[in-house]
TORRO-186922 format. One line per field, with one value per residue (C-alpha): y, z, x. Coordinates in Angstrom, 3 decimals, decimal comma, always signed. Layout:
BEGIN
v	Y / ...
w	Z / ...
u	X / ...
//
This chain:
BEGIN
v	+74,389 / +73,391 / +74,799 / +72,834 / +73,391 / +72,298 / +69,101 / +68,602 / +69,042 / +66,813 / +64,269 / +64,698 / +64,580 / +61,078 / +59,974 / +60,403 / +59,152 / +55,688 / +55,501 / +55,929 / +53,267 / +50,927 / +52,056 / +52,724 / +55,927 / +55,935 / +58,062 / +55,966 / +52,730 / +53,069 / +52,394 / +55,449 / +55,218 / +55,969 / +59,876 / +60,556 / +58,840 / +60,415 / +64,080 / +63,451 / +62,093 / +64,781 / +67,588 / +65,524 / +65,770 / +69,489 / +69,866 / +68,403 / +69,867 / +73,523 / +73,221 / +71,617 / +74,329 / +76,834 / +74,592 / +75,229 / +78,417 / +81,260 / +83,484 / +85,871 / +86,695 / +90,310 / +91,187 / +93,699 / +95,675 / +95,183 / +97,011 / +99,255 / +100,422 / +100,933 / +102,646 / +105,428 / +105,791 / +106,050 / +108,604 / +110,340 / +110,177 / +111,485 / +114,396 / +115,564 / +114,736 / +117,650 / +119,906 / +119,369 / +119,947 / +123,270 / +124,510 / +123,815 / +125,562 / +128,760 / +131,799 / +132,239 / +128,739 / +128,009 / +125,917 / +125,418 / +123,080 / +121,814 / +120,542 / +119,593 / +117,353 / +115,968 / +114,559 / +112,925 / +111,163 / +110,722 / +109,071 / +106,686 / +105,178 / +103,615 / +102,075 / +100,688 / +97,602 / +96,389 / +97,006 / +94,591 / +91,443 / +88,370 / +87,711 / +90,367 / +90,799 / +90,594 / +92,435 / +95,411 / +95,907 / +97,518 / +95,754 / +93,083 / +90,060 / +91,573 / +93,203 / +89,442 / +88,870 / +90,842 / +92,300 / +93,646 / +95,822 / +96,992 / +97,824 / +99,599 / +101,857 / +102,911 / +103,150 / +105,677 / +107,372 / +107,786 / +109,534 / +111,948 / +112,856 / +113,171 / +115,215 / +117,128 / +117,978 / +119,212 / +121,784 / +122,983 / +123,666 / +125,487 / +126,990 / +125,921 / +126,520 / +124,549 / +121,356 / +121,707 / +121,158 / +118,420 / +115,678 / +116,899 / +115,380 / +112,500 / +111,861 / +112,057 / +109,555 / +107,109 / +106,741 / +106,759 / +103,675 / +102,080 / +102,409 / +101,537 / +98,651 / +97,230 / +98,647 / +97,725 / +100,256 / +101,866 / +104,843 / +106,413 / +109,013 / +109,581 / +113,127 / +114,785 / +116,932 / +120,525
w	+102,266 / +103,108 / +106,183 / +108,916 / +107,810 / +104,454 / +105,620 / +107,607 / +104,791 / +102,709 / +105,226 / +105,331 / +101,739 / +101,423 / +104,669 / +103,300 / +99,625 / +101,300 / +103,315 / +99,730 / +97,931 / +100,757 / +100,152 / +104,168 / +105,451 / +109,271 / +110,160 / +109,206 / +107,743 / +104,532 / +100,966 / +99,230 / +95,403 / +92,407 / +91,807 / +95,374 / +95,206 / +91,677 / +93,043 / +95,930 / +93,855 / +91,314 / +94,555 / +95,768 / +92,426 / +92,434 / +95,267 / +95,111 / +91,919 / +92,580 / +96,068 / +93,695 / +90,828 / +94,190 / +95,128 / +91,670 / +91,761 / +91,002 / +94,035 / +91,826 / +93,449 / +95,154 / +93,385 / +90,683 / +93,977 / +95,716 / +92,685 / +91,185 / +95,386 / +94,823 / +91,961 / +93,393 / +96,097 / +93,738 / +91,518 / +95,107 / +96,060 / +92,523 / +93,027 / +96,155 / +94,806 / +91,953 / +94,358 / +96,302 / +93,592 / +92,621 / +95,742 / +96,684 / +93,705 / +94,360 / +95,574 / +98,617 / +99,325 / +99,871 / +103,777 / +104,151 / +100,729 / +101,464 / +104,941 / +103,457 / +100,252 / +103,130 / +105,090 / +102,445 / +101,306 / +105,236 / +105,972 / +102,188 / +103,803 / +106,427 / +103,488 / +101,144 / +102,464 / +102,526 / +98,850 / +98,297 / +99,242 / +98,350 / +94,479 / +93,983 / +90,254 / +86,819 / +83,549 / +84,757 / +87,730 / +87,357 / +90,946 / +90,231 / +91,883 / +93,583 / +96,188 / +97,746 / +97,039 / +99,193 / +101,332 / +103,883 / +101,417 / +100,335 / +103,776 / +104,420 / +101,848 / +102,962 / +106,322 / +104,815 / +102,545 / +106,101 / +107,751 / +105,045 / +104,811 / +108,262 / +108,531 / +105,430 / +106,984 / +110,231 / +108,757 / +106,740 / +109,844 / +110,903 / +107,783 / +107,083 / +104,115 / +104,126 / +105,512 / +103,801 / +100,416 / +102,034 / +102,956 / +99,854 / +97,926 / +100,296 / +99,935 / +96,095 / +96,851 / +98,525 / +95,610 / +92,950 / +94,897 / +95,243 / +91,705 / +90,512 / +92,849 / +92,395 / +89,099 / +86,136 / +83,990 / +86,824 / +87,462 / +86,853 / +84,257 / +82,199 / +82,333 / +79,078 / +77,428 / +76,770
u	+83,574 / +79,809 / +77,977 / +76,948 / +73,723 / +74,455 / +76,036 / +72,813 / +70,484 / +72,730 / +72,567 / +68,627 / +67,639 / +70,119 / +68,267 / +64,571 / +65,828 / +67,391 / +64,019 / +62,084 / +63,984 / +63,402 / +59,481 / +59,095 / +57,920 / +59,234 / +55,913 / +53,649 / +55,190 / +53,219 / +54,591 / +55,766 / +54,754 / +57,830 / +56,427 / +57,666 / +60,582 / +61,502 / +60,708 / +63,118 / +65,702 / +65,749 / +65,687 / +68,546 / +70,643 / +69,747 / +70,960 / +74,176 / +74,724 / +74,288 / +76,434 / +79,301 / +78,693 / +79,322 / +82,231 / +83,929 / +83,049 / +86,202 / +86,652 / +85,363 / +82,047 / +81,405 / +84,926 / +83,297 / +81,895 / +85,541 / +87,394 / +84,708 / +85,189 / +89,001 / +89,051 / +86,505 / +88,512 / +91,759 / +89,759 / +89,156 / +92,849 / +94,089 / +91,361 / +92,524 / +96,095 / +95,458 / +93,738 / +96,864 / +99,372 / +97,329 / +97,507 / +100,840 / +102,543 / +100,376 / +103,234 / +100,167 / +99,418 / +95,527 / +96,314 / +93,132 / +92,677 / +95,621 / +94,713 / +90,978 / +92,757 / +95,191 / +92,329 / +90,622 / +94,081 / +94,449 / +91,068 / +91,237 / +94,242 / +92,323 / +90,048 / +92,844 / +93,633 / +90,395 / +89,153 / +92,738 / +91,236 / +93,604 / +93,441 / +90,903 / +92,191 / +90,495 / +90,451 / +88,895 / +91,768 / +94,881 / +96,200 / +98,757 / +99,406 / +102,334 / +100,263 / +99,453 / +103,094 / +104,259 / +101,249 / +103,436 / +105,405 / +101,900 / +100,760 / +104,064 / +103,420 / +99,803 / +101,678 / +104,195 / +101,085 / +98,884 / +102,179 / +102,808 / +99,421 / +98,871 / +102,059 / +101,052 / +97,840 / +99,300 / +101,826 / +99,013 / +97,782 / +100,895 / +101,390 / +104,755 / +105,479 / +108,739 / +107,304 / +104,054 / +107,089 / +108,325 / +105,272 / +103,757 / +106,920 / +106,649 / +102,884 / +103,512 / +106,702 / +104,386 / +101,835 / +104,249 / +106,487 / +103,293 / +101,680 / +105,525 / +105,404 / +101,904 / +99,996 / +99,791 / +101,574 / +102,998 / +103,015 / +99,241 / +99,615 / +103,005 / +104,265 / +103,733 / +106,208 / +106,694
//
């Protein structure tokens, strides 16, 4: 949709060019010879024309920032996901990683939804259109992500070893149901076998 200022401009440029055909300049009343008039007609058509090529436009601009943005921040989830996993299965757990990786899957939650805007898909994007499909669904799983990490985080804290078990399994839980819900592929990486 044009601008106001657009619209303005628009309005302008059609003003002038009807003035020029007539061959009246309101400032002065003079005739206005064909060069002028041909230069405003051909700003005129370039004008219209590049404000209907941004009209036609896909929605696709600023989208290669958008999801080269979300998969950095996926690449920084999966890292602190390993770092997670690593430390978790140690016999003397390493808290202090665990609360560290926590946070970082703690404070990406609060970026997600905004590297989803709507139809922010293309060939380099493993998002499916299922995320706009159900956008709530997809915000209730960041919602259930944020929880377990935040509750992961704080029985680092406490050193529980039992619940510190538990929200990791449910932090793993919430990125496999999404990635299973809204990835292409699924789940990120198959398991391999032994």
């Amino acid at each position: 949709m044009a601008s106001f200022r657009e619209l303005a401009r628009i309005y302008l440029t059609i003003d002038r060019i009807l003035q020029y055909i007539h061959g009246v300049n309101r400032d002065n009343r003079t005739r206005i010879n064909k060069e002028k008039i041909m230069k405003l007609i051909k700003s005129f058509l370039t004008l219209v024309i590049g404000l209907s090529l941004l009209s036609v436009a896909p929605p696709t601009f600023g989208q290669d920032d958008v999801i080269k943005n979300r998969k950095k921040l996926m690449k920084s989830n999966d890292k602190a996901e390993k770092s997670l996993r690593k430390a978790v299965k140690e016999k003397e757990k390493d808290y202090a990683a665990i609360k560290s990786s926590a946070k970082i899957i703690l404070a990406n939650t609060g970026k997600i939804e905004a590297l989803f805007p709507k139809g922010s898909t293309s060939d380099k994007s493993k998002a499916t259109k299922a995320i706009w499909a159900d956008f709530d669904g997809f915000k209730d799983n960041i919602g259930w992500l944020k929880t377990s990490a935040n509750a992961l985080a704080a029985a680092a804290v406490a050193k529980d070893n039992v619940m510190v078990n538990l929200e990791y399994k449910a932090v793993k839980s919430a990125c496999n149901q999404c990635h299973r819900s809204f990835k292409k592929g699924g789940r990120t990486k198959k398991k391999k076998k032994k």
